[in-house]
C-alpha positions as CSV (number, residue, x, y, z in Angstrom):
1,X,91.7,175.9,165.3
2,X,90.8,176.4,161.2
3,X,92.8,178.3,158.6
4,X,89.6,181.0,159.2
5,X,89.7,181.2,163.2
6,X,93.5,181.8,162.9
7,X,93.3,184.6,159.8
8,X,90.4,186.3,161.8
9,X,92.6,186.5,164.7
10,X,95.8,187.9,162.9
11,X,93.3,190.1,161.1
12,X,92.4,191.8,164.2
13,X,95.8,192.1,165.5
14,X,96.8,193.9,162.4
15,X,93.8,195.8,162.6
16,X,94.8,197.4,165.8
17,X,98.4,197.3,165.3
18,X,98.4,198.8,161.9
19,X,94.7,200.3,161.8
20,X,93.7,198.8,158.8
21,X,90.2,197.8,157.8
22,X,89.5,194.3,158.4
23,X,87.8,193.5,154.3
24,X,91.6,194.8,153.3
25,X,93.5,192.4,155.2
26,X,93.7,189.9,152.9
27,X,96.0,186.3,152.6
28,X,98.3,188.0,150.4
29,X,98.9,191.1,152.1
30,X,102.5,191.5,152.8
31,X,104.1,193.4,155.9
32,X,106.7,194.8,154.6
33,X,105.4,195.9,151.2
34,X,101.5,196.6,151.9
35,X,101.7,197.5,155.8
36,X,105.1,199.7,155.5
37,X,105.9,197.8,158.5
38,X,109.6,198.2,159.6
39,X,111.3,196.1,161.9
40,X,110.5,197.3,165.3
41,X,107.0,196.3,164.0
42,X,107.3,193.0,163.3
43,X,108.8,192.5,165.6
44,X,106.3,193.9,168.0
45,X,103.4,191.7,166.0
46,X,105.2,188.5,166.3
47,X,105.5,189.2,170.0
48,X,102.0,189.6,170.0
49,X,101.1,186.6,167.6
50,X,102.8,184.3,170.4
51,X,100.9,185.9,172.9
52,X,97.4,185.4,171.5
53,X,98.2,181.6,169.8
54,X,100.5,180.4,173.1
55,X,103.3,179.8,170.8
56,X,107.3,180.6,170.6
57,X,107.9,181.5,167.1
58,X,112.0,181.8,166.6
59,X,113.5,184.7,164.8
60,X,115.0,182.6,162.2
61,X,110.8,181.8,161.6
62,X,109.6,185.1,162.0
63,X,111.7,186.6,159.1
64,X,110.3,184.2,156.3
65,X,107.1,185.4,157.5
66,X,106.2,188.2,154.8
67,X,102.4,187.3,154.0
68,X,99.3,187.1,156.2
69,X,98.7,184.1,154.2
70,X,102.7,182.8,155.7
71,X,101.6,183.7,158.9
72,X,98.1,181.4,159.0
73,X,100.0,178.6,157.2
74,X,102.9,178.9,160.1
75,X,100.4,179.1,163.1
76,X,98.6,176.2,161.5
77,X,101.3,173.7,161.0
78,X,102.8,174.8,164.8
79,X,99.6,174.8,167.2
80,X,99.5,172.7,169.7
């Protein structure tokens, strides 16, 4: 899967997670910061993020996740 498939595909999740328009979703875009995500939410997104990629993606992983762009980077270096 490209860098592009896997953004598009985290761009929709936070697009119906966080209803956000997909042209503002951008690599940068941080969680925390830009989505005023707390932790139930991430948590609920990373659950989700292993759902659509098939992938376990340990706590420890999942909190030095802060960008989109971390996120695409993450998924890319741990498909399968």
């Amino acid at each position: 899967m490209t860098e592009k498939e896997i953004f598009d595909k985290i761009a929709k999740i936070i697009h119906d997670r966080f209803e956000l328009e997909l042209d503002k979703i951008t690599p940068s875009l941080t969680f925390a910061s830009d989505l005023d995500a707390d932790s139930i939410d991430i948590v609920e997104f990373v659950l989700e993020l292993e759902e659509t990629f098939d992938a376990e993606i340990p706590d420890e992983d999942a909190e030095k996740l802060v960008t989109v762009g971390d996120v695409v980077s993450y998924i890319k270096e741990h498909q399968a």
